[in-house]
Biopython code that builds the backbone (N, CA, C, O; Angstrom):
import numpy as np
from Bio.PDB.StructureBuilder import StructureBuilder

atoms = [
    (1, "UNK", "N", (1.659, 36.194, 0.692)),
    (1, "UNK", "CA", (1.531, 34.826, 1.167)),
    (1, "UNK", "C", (0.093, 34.352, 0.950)),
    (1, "UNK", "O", (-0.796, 35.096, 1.364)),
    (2, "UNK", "N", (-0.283, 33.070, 0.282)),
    (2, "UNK", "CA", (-1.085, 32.189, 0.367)),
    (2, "UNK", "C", (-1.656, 32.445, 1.346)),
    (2, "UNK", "O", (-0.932, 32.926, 2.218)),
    (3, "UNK", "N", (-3.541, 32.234, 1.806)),
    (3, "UNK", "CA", (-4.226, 32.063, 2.368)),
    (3, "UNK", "C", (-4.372, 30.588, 3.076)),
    (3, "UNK", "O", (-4.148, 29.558, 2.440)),
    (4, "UNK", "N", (-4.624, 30.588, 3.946)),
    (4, "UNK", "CA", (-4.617, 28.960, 4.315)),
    (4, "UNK", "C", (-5.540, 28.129, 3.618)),
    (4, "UNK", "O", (-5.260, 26.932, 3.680)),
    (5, "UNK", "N", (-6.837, 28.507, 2.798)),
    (5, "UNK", "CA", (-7.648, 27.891, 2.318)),
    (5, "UNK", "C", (-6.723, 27.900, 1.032)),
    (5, "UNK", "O", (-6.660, 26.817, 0.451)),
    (6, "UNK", "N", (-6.189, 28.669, 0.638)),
    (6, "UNK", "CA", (-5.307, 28.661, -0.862)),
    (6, "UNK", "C", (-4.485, 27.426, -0.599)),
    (6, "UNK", "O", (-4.500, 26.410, -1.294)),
    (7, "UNK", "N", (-3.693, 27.651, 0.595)),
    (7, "UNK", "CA", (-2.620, 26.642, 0.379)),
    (7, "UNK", "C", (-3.380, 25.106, 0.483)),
    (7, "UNK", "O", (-2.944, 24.260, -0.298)),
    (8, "UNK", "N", (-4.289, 24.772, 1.234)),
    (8, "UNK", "CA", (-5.022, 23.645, 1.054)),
    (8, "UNK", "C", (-5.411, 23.253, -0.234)),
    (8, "UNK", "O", (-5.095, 22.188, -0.766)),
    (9, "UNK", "N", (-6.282, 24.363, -0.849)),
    (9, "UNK", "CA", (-6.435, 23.504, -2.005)),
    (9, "UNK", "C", (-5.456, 23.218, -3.178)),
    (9, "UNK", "O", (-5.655, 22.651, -4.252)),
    (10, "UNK", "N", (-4.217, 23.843, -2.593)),
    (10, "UNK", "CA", (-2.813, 23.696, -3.928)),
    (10, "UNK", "C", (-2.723, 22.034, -3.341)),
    (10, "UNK", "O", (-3.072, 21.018, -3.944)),
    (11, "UNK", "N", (-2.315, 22.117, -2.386)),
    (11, "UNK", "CA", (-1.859, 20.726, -1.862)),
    (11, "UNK", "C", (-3.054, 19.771, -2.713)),
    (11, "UNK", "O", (-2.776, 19.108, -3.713)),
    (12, "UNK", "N", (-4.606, 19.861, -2.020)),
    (12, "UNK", "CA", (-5.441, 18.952, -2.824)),
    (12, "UNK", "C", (-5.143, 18.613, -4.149)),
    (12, "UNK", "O", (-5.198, 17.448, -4.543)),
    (13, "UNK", "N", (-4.869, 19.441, -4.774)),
    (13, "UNK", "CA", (-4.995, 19.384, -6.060)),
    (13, "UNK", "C", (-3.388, 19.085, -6.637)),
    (13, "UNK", "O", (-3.117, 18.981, -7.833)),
    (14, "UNK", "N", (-2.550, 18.989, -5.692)),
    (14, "UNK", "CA", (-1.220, 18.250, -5.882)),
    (14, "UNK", "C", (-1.044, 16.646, -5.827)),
    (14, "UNK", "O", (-0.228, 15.898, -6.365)),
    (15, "UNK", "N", (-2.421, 16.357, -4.734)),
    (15, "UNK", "CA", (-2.860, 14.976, -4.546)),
    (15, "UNK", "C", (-3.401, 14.493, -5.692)),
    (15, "UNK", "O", (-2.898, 13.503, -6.222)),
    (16, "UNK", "N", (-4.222, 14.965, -6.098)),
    (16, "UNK", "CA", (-4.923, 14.388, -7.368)),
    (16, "UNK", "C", (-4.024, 14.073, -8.408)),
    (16, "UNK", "O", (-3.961, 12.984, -8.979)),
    (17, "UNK", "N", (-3.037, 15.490, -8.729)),
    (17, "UNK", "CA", (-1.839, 15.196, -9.480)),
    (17, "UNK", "C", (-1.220, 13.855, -9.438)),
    (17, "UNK", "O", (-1.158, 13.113, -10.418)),
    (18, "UNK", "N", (-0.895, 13.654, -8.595)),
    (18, "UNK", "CA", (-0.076, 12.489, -8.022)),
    (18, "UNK", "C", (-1.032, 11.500, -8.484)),
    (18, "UNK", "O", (-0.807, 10.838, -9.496)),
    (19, "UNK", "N", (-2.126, 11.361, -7.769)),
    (19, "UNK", "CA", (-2.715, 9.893, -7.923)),
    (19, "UNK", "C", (-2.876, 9.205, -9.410)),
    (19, "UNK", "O", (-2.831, 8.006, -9.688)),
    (20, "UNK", "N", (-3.091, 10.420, -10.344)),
    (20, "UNK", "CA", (-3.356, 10.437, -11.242)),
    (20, "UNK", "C", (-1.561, 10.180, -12.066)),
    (20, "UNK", "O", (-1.217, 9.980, -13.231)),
    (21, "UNK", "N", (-1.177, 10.250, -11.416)),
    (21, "UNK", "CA", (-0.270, 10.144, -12.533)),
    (21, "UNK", "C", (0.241, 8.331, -13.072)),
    (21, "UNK", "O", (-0.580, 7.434, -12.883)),
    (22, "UNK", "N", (1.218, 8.096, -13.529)),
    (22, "UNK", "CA", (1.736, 7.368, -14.628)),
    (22, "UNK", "C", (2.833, 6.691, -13.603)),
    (22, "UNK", "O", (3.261, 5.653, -14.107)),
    (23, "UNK", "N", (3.343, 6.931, -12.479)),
    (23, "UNK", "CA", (3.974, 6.530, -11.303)),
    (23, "UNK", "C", (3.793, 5.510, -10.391)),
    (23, "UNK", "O", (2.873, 5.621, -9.581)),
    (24, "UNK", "N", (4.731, 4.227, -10.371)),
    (24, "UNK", "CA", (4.171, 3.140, -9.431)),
    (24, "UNK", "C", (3.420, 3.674, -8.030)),
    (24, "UNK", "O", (3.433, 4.607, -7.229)),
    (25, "UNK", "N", (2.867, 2.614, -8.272)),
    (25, "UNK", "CA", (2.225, 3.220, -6.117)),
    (25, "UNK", "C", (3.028, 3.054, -5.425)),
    (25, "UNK", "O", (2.498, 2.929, -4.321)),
    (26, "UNK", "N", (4.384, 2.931, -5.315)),
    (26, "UNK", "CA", (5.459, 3.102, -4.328)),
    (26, "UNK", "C", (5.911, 4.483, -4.202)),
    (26, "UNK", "O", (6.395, 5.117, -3.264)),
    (27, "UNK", "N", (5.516, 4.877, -5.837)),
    (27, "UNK", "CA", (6.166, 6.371, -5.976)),
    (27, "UNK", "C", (5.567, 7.576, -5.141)),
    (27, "UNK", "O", (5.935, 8.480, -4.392)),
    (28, "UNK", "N", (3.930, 6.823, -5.964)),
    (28, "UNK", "CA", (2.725, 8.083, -5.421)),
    (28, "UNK", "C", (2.749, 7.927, -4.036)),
    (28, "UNK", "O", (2.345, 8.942, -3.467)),
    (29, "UNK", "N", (3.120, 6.906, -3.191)),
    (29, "UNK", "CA", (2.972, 6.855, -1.652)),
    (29, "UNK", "C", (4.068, 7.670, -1.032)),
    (29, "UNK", "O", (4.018, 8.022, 0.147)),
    (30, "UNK", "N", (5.025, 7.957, -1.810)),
    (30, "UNK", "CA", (6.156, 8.678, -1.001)),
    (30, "UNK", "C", (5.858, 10.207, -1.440)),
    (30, "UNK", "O", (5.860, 11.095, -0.587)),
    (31, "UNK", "N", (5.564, 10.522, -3.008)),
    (31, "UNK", "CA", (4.847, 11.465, -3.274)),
    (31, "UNK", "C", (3.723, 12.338, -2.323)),
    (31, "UNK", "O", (3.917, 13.524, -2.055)),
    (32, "UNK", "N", (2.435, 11.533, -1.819)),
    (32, "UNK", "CA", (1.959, 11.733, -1.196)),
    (32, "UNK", "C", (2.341, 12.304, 0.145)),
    (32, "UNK", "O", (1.897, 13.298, 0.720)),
    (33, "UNK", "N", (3.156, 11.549, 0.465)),
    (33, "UNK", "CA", (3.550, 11.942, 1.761)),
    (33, "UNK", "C", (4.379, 12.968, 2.218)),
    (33, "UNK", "O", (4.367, 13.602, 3.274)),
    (34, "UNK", "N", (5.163, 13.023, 1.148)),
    (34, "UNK", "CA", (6.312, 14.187, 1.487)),
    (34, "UNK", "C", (5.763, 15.538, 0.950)),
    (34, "UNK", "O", (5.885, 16.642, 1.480)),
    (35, "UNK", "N", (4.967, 15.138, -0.520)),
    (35, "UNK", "CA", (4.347, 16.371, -0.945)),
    (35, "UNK", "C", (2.916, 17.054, -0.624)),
    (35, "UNK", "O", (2.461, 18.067, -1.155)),
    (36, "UNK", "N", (2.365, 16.315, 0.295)),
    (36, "UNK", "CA", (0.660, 16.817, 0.435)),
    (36, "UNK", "C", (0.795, 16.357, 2.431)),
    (36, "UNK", "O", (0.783, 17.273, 3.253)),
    (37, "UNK", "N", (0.906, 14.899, 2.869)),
    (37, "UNK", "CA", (0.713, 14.740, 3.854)),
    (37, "UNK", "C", (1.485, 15.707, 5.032)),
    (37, "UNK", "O", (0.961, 16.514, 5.800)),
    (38, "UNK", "N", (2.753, 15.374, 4.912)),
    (38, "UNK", "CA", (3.608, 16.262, 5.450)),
    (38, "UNK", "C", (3.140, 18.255, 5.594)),
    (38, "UNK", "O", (2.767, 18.871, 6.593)),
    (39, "UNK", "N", (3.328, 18.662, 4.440)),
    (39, "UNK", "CA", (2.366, 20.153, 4.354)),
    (39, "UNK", "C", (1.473, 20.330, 4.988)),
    (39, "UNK", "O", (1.295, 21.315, 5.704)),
    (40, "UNK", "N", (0.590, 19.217, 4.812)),
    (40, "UNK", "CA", (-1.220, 19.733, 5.200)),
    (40, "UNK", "C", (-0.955, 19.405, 6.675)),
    (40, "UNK", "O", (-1.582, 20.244, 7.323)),
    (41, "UNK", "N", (-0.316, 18.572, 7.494)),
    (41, "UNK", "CA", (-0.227, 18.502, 9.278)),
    (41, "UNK", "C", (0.421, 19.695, 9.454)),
    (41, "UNK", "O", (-0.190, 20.501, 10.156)),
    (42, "UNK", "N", (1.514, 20.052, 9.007)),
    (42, "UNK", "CA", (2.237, 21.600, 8.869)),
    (42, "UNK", "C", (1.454, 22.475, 8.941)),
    (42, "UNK", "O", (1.816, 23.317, 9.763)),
    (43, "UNK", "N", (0.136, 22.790, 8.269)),
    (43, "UNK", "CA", (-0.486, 23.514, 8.169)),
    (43, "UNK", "C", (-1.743, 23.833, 9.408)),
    (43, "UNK", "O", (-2.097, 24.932, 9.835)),
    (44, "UNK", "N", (-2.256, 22.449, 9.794)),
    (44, "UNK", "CA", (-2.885, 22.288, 10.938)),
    (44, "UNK", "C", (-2.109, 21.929, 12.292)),
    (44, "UNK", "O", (-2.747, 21.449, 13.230)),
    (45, "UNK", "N", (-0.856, 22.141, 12.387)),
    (45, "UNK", "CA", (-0.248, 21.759, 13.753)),
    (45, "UNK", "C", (-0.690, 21.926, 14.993)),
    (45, "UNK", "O", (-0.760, 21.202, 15.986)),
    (46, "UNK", "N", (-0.981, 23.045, 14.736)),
    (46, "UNK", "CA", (-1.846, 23.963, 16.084)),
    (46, "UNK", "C", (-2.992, 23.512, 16.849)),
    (46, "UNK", "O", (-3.347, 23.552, 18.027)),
    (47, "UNK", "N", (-3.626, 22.887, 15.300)),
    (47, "UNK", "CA", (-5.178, 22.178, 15.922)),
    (47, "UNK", "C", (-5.384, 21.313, 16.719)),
    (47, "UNK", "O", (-4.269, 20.796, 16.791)),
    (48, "UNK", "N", (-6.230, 20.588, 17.608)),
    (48, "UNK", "CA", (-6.222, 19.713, 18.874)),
    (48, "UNK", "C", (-7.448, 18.963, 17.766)),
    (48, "UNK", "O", (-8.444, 19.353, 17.157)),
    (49, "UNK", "N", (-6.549, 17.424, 17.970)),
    (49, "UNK", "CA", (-7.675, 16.415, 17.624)),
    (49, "UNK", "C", (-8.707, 16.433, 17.902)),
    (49, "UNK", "O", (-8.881, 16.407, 19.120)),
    (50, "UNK", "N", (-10.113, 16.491, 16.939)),
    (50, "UNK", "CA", (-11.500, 16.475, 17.393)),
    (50, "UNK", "C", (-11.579, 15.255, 18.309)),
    (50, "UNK", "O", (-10.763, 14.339, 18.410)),
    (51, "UNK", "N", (-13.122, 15.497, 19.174)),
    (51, "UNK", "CA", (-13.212, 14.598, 20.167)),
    (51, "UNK", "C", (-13.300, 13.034, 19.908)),
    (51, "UNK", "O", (-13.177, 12.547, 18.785)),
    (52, "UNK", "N", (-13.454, 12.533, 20.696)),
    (52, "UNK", "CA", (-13.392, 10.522, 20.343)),
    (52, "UNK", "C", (-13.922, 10.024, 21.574)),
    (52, "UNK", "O", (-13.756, 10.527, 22.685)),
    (53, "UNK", "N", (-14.881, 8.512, 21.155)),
    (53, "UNK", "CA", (-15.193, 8.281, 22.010)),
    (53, "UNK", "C", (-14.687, 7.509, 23.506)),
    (53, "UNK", "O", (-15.251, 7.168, 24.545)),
    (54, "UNK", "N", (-13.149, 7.452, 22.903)),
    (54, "UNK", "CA", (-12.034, 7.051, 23.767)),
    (54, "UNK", "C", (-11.943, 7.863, 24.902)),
    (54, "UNK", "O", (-11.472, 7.502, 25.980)),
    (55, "UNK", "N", (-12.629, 9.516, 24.511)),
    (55, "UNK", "CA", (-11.838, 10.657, 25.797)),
    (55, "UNK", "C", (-12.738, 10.350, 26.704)),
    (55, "UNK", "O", (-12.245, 10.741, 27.762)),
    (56, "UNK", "N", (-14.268, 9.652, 27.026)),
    (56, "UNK", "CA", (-14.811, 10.212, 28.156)),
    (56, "UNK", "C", (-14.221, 9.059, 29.507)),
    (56, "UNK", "O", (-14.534, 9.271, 30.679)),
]
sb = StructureBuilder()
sb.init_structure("model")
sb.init_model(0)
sb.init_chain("A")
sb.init_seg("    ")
for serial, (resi, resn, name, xyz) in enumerate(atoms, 1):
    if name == "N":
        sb.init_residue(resn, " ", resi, " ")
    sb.init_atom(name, np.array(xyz, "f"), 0.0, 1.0, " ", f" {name:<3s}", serial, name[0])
structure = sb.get_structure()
């Protein structure tokens, strides 16, 4: 199994794919999302939103 820094930068570099490609921006937006956005929160689920100046 992939390292978590591995699997990040596959995803990154799946983004770039995408942006870069030849595909309306309706495409790359669903692209994006299902193929990089979706994964990469998957990947950080666990993590607790850094702080904001909303919390004090």
């Amino acid at each position: 199994m992939a390292s978590k820094l591995e699997q990040e930068t596959f995803l990154y570099r799946r983004a770039i794919d995408i942006i870069e490609s030849v595909d309306t921006d309706d495409v790359k937006e669903e692209l994006l999302f299902q193929e990089v956005w979706v994964p990469l929160a998957a990947l950080y689920k666990h993590r607790k939103a850094p702080y904001t100046d909303e919390e004090e």
